[in-house]
Every structure is written in C-alpha cells, then in structure tokens.
C-alpha positions in Angstrom: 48.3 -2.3 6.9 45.8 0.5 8.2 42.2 -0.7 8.9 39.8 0.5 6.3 38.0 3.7 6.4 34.4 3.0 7.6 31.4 4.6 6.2 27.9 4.3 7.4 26.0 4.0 4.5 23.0 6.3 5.4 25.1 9.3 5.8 26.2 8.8 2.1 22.9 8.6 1.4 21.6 11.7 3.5 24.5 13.8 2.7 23.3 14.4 -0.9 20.3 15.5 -2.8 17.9 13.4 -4.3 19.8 11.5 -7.2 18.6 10.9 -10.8 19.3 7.4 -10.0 17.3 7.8 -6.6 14.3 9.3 -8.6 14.7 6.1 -10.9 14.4 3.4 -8.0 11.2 5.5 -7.1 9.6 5.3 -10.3 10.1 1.8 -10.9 8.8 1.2 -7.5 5.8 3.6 -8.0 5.1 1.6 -11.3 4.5 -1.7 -9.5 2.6 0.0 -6.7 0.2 1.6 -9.3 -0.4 -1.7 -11.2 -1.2 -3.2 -7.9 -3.6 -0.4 -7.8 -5.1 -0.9 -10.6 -5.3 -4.7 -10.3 -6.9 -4.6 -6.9 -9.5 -1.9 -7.3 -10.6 -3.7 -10.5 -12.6 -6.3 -9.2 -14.8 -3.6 -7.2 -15.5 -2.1 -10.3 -16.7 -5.2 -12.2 -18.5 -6.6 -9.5 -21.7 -4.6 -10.9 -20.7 -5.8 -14.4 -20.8 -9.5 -13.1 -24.1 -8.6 -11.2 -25.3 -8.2 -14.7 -24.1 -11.3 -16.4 -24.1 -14.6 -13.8 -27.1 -12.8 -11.9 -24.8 -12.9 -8.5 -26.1 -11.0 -5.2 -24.2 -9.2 -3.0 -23.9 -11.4 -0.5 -22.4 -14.0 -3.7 -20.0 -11.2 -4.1 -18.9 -11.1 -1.1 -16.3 -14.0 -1.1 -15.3 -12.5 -4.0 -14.1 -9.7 -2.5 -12.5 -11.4 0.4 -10.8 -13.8 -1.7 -8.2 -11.2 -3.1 -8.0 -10.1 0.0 -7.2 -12.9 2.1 -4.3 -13.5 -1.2 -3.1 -10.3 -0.5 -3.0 -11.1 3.4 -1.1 -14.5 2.8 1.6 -13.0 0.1 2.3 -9.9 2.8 2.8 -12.7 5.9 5.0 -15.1 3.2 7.2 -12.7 1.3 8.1 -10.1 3.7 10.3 -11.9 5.9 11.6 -13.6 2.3 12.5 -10.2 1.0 14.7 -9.8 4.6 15.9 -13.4 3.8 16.7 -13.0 -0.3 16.4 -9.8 -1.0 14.4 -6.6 -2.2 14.8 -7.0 -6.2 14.1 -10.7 -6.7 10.9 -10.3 -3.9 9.7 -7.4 -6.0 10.2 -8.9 -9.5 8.5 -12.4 -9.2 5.6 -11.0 -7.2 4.9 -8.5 -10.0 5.0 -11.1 -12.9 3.1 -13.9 -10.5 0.5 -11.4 -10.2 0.6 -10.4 -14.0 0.2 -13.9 -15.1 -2.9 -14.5 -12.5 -4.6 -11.5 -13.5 -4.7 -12.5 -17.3 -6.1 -16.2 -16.1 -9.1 -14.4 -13.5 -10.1 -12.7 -16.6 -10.8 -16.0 -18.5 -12.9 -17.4 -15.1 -16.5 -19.5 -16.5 -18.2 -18.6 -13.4 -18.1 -17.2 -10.1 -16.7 -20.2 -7.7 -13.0 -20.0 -10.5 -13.0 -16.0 -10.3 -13.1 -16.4 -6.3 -9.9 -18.9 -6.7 -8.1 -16.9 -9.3 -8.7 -13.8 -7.3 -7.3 -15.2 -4.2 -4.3 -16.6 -6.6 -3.8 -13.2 -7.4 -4.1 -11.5 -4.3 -1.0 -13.5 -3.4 1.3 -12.0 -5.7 0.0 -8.6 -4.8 0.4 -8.7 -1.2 4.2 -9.4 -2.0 4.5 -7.0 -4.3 3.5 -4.0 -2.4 5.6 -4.2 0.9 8.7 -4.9 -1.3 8.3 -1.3 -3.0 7.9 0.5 -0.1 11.1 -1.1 1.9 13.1 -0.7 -1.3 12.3 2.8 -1.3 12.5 3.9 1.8 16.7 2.6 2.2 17.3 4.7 -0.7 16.2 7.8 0.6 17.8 10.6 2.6 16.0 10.6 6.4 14.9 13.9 6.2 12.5 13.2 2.8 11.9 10.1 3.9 8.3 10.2 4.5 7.2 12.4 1.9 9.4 10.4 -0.8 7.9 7.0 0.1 3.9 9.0 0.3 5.1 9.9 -3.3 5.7 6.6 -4.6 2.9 4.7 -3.0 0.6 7.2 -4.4 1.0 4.7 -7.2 -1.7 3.1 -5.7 -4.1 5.3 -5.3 -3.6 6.3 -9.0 -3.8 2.9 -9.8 -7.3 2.6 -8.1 -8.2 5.7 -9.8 -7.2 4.5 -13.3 -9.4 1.1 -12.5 -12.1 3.1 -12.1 -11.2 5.7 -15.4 -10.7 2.4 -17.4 -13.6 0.6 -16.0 -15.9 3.7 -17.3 -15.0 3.0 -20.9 -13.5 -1.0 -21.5 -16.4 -2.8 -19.3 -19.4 -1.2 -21.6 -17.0 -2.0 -24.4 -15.5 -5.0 -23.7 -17.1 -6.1 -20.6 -15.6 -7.0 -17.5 -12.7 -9.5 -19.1 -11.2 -6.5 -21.0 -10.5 -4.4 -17.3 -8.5 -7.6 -15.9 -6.8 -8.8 -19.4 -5.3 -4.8 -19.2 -4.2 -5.4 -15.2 -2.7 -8.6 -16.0 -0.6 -7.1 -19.4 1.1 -3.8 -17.5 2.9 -5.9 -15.0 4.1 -8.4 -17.5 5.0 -5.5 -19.8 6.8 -3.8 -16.0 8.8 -7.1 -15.9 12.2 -6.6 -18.3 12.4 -3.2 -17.0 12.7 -3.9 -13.1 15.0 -6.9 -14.1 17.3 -4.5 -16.0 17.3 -1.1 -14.1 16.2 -1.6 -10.6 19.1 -2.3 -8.0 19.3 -4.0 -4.7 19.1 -2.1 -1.4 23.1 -1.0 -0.6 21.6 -1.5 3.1 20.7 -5.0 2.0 23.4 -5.4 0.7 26.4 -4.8 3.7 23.4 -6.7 5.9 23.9 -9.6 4.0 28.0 -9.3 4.0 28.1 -8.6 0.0 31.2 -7.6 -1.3 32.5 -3.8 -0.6 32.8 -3.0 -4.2 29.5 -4.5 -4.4 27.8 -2.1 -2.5 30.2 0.7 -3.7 28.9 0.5 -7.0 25.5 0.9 -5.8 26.0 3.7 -3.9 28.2 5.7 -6.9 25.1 6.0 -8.4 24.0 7.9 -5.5 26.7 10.0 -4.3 29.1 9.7 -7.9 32.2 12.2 -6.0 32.1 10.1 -2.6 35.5 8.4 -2.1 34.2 4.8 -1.5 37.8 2.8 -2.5 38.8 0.7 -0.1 36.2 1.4 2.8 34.4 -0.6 5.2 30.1 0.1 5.1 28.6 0.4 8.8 25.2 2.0 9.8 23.4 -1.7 9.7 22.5 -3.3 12.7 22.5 -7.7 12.5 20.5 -9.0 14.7 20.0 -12.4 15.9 16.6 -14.7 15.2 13.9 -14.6 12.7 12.8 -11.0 11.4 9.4 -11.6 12.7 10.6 -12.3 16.5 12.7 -9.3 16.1 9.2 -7.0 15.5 8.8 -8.1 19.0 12.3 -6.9 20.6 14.1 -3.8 21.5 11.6 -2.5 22.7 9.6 -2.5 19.3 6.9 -4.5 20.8 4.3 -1.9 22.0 4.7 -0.2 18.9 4.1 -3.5 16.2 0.9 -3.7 18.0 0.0 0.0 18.0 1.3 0.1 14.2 -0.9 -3.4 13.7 -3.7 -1.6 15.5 -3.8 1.6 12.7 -3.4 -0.7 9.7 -6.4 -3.3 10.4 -8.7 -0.6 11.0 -7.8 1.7 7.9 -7.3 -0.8 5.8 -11.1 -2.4 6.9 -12.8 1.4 6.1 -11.0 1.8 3.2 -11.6 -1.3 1.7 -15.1 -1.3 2.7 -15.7 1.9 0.7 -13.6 1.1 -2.6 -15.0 -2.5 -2.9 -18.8 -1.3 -2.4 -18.7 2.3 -3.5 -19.9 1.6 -7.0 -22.6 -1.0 -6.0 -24.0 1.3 -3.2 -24.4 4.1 -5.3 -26.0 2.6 -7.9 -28.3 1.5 -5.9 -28.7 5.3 -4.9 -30.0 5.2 -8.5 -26.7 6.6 -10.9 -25.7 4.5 -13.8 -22.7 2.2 -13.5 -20.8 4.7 -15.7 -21.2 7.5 -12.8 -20.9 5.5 -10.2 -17.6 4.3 -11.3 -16.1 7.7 -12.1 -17.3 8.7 -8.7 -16.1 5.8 -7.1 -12.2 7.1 -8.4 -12.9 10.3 -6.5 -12.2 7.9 -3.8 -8.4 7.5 -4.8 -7.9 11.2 -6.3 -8.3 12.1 -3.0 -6.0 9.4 -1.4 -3.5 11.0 -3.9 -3.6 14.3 -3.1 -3.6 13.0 0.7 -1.2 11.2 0.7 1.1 14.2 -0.8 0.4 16.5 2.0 0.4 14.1 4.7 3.9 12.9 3.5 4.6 16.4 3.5 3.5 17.1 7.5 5.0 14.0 8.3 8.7 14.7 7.7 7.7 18.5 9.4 5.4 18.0 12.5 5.1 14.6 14.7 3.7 12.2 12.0 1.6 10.3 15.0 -0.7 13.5 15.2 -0.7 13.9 11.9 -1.6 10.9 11.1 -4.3 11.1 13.9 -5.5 14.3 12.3 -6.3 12.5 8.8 -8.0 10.0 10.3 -10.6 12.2 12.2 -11.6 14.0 9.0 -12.0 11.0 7.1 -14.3 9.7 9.9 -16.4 12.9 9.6 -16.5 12.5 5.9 -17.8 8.9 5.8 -20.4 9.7 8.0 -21.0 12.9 5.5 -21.2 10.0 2.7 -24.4 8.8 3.8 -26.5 11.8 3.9 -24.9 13.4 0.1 -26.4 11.1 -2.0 -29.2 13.5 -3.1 -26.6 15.9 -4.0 -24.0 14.3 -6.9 -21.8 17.4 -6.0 -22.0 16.7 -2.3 -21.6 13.2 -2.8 -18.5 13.8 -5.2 -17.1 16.1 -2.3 -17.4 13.7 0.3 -15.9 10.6 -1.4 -12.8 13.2 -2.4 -12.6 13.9 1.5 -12.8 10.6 2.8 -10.6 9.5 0.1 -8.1 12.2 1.3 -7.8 10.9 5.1 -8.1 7.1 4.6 -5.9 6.6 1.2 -4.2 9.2 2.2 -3.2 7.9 6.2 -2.9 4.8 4.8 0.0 6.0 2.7 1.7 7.7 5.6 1.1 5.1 8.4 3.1 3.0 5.7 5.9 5.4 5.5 5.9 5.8 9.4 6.2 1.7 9.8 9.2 1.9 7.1 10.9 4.2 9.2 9.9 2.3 12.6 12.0 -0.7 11.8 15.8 -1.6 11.6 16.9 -3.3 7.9 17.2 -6.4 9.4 13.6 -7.0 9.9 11.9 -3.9 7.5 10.5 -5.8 4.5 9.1 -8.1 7.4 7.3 -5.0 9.8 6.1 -3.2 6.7 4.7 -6.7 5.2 3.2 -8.2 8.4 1.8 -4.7 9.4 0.0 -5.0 6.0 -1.1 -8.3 6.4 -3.0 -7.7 9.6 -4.1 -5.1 8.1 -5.5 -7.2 5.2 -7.6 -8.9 7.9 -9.4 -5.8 8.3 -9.6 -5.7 4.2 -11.1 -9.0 4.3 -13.7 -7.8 6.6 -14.5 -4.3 5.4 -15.0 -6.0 2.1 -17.4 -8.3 3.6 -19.2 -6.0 5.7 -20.7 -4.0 3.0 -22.3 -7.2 1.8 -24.3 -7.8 4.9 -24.5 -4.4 5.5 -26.7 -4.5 2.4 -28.2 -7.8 3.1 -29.8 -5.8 6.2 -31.7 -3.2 4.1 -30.1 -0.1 6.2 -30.3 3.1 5.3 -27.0 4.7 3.8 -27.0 7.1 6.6 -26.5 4.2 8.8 -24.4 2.6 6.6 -21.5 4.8 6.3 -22.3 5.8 9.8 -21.0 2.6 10.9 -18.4 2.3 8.4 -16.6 5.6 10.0 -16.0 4.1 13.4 -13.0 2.7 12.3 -11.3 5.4 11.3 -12.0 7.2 14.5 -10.4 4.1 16.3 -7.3 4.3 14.2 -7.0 7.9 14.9 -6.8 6.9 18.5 -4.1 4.2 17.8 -1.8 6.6 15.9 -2.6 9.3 19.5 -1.1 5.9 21.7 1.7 5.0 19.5 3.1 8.4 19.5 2.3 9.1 23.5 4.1 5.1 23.4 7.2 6.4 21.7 7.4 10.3 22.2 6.8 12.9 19.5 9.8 12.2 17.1 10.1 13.8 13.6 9.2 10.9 11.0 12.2 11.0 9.2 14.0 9.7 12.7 13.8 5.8 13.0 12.3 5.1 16.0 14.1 2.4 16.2 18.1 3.5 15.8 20.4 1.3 13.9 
C-alpha cells in the first residue's frame, strides 16, 4: 500500500483566495469581538449616569472600573490555554453566552458594591471571548492577508465601543443606565445559536489534536472546494511537548513573549485610561453627558479606521516599525487632548487621533502576537499577552480616578497619560531589532 499523500494544511489555505466560507468565520468572529466591544465600553459610559443616581465619586468608581478589568484579566489567563486544550469553537461559544447572561444580571445590580461583583463576573467571560476570535481567525487565513484580515475582524471592537457610546447618547436619558447593559447582555445571547450552527473548528486544531483526516478534509472543502484531499495525510503543525504556557517561553520565543507582554500592558493601560474616563473628564470640561459621550466614540472611530491601515502596513512593511510608528502619534495626540478642550473641534480631532494609534496598535500588536506563535500554544500567547495587558487596563482605569482625586490640570493629565504609549513604541522598536525585520504575514516562529 503506498503511504498517503501529505498536505500541509496552510498551503491549502494560502494557495487560494479569500473564501465565502473564510469571510463567514470572520464575520461571526467579528460579531463576538464587537459585542465584547460594546459590553466593555458600556460601563465607562454609565459611570456619569450612576454618578447621578447612587451619588458615587470618582474615586467610588474606580473599583468599578477595575473590577471588569481584572475579569477580563482572569478569563484571558484561564481560557486561553483551555482553547489550546479543548478547542477554538466550544472556548468561543460558552465565553460569549457566560458573558451575555452576566451582562443582563449587572444591569439589575441595587447598588454599587453588586455592580463591582457583576462586573468582574462579566469581565470573565469577556476576556475569554476575545482571544478565542482572534486565534480562530487568524488559522483560517492565507499568510499573506494575515494581518490585515485579523485588523478587520477585531475592529469589531472598536465598533463595539463606538456603538456603546452611540447607544449610550439615546437609551441612558431614556431608559437610564439599566437599558445600555440589558441591550449588551441580549446581542450575545441572540449571537449564541448562530456560532453553534455555522462557525467551524480550526482545521489546524484539528490535525493538532489527531482528529480524523476526513474530519479535517471537510473543513478545509469549504476552503479550497477543487483541492484533492481523499486519502491524504495533513502536516504543517508542529506538537510540542509541555504545557502551552511553558512553550511561550521556548524556542527561542522567550525574549519576544516579554517584548510582546511589554507592548500590550502599556497600550492596553492608555487606552483604557482614556475610554473608561473620557466621558467623566470632559464633562467636567463642562459639555453635557450627551456630548461627551458621542465624543467619547470618536475614540473608537478612530481605532477603526486605525486599525484598517495599520493591518494594511503591517502585511506590506516590517509591522514592528509600524506598529512603533502608531504608537508615537498617539502619544503626541494624548498630550494634544489636554490643551483642545476649549476647542470642541480640536478636541474631537484629537480623541479621533489618539483613537487612531492606541485602538488602532492595539489591533495590530494582536495580529502580530497571532502570527508570533506556533498552533500549539496560540490561543494561549494571544490570551496571556492580553491578560498582562489587562493589568495595565486595570491600572489605566484606576489612574484616571486619582488622577482626578489630585485636582490636575488636564494638560497634565493627558500629559502623563501619553508616556505609555511612547514606551510601547519603544517595545515594538526592541522586539523587532530582537527578531529582525520580518514581513507580518511570516510567523516568527516557523511551524
């Protein structure tokens, strides 16, 4: 009997245009990523709505904050290495309804001390979510669109936090603040039957974990429908041995999870920072709740439209300087933040450019990490690399309350707030002097 035919399963993959079916798993994926959005940019535009009603201060608001945060920290560190362990789909699909059904509850809190613990309830189901999506995506696309395919999907989240804000506008004065988190909790519910019916598992996953040929076969048919794949043996996956969080640390990978760790604590700490305060620090510049929160979304249109032409340079130029790149400008237009508020135009112009380099880096440094690790440990880098960066969430989010407990100036304010974007710049600088300057849509590390 001749051996099998072997096939490594990301040529199949790269050998073909984008599929619908590809374009499916992308949608569904960007779906879940803009709920999480949604649900996680809520509570920043409530917060001046629950000002209003329990009488809470900033620093009261504080915990708040960091409480979804710190959930969103713990889900990242639990389920990534579970989605390496049991899989993309099923990791994806009970995050998304765990954080659903929390949602709905936090919207039912009496008082502020329930809201914290609801909010760190849901954070949990978030943080799971999130990293799921963006290692499901990135094994179904070809190499050479990787990064600007996965920058297209997870601009679901900036969207998301956009359409908190858009919805915030309108269903807190009508509703109050209950109505904004009853609709976060109902989309992802509603998101449920359809990832259970039409979203597959990773083929990469898949011959990882030994499934059958025809298995994986069928998957990939949907991909490529005219590749002969009867009777084949799938390569192109690398096993390796120990847990998928020692292997972050191995082959050479080591340097570059810090690096990679580095980038994420520090975007994630400005960016958060800005979208959980924004609203409350310019109403205090004296705009009604209503303006503040539709400027506050300028935050995440930008992270949108960044996010789309970073992906873009990414897969054309070395994404390390790109990525640098972003993060200067959105240094320079924090610090632009705190002398605009005079000037609604200026100010509106400023959030829209920081927006653009922080969302939109965030995206990309995402996209890089997904490409950094083998499948064996993917879900996990992606996952962990957010939940440090969640530690930086947690504190940007707690920052702005003391920074406001102070009395500063916004000048010195956002002033401070940009010096972690500057550092992040410099992190992306090392990790690609670390590594060389590869194209993004190479894996650093080759399977």
């Amino acid at each position: 009997m001749p051996s099998p035919r072997s096939v490594d399963i990301q040529e199949i993959i790269d050998s073909q245009p984008v599929s619908r079916f590809q374009g499916l798993v992308i949608a569904l994926c960007f779906l879940v990523v803009a709920i999480d959005g949604f649900d996680t940019a809520a509570i920043g535009f409530i917060a001046p709505a629950l000002r209003a009603e329990w009488g809470v201060t900033p620093a009261q608001l504080a915990p708040l904050f960091a409480a979804g945060l710190f959930g969103l920290m713990v889900g990242a560190f639990v389920f990534g290495p579970l989605a390496d362990k049991a899989g993309r789909k099923p990791v994806l699909i009970a995050t998304t309804a765990f954080f659903g059904a929390a949602t709905i509850a936090s919207a039912f809190a009496p008082n502020i001390e329930w809201l914290v613990a609801l909010r760190f309830v849901t954070g949990i189901g978030l943080g799971g979510a999130m990293p799921a999506a963006i290692t499901l995506t990135a094994e179904f696309c070809p190499e050479r669109r990787r990064s600007s395919l996965v920058t297209l999907m997870f601009c679901g989240f900036t969207i998301g936090s956009a359409a908190a804000g858009l919805a915030a506008s309108h269903i807190v004065g009508a509703f109050g603040w209950h109505g904004l988190l009853v609709l976060g909790g109902v989309l992802p519910l509603l998101l449920v039957p359809a990832l259970l019916v039409l979203l597959p598992e990773s083929p990469r996953y898949l011959a990882l974990r030994d499934a059958p040929a025809d298995r994986i076969a069928a998957v990939l048919r949907r991909v490529a429908p005219a590749a002969p794949l009867e009777g084949v043996r799938f390569t192109g996956v690398r096993k390796a041995k120990g847990s998928p969080m020692l292997q972050l640390f191995q082959g050479g990978l080591a340097t570059g999870t810090l690096l990679i760790w580095t980038t994420f604590f520090m975007s994630l700490l400005v960016f958060y920072l800005l979208s959980s305060w924004l609203p409350t620090l310019i109403t205090t510049a004296g705009f009604s709740l209503k303006h503040a929160s539709l400027m506050a979304a300028t935050l995440a249109t930008g992270g949108t439209i960044g996010a789309v032409v970073i992906g873009r340079l990414m897969d054309r130029f070395d994404p390390h300087r790109v990525l640098a790149g972003a993060y200067l400008l959105a240094g320079g237009f924090v610090v632009l933040l705190g002398g605009a508020t005079a000037q609604p135009w200026l100010l509106v112009f400023a959030i829209f450019g920081a927006g653009f380099g922080v969302a939109g880096a965030q995206v990309g440094v995402n996209a890089l990490a997904a490409a950094y690790y083998p499948t064996a440990s993917r879900a996990t880098g992606v996952s962990w690399a957010n939940a440090v960066g969640r530690t930086g969430s947690v504190l940007g989010s707690m920052v702005g309350g003391v920074l406001l407990s102070l009395g500063w100036d916004l000048s010195t304010v956002f002033t401070v707030a940009a010096v972690p974007a500057f550092l992040a710049a410099l992190a992306m600088l090392a990790k690609g002097f670390v590594r060389g300057p590869l194209p993004a849509a190479v894996p650093v590390a080759a399977e």
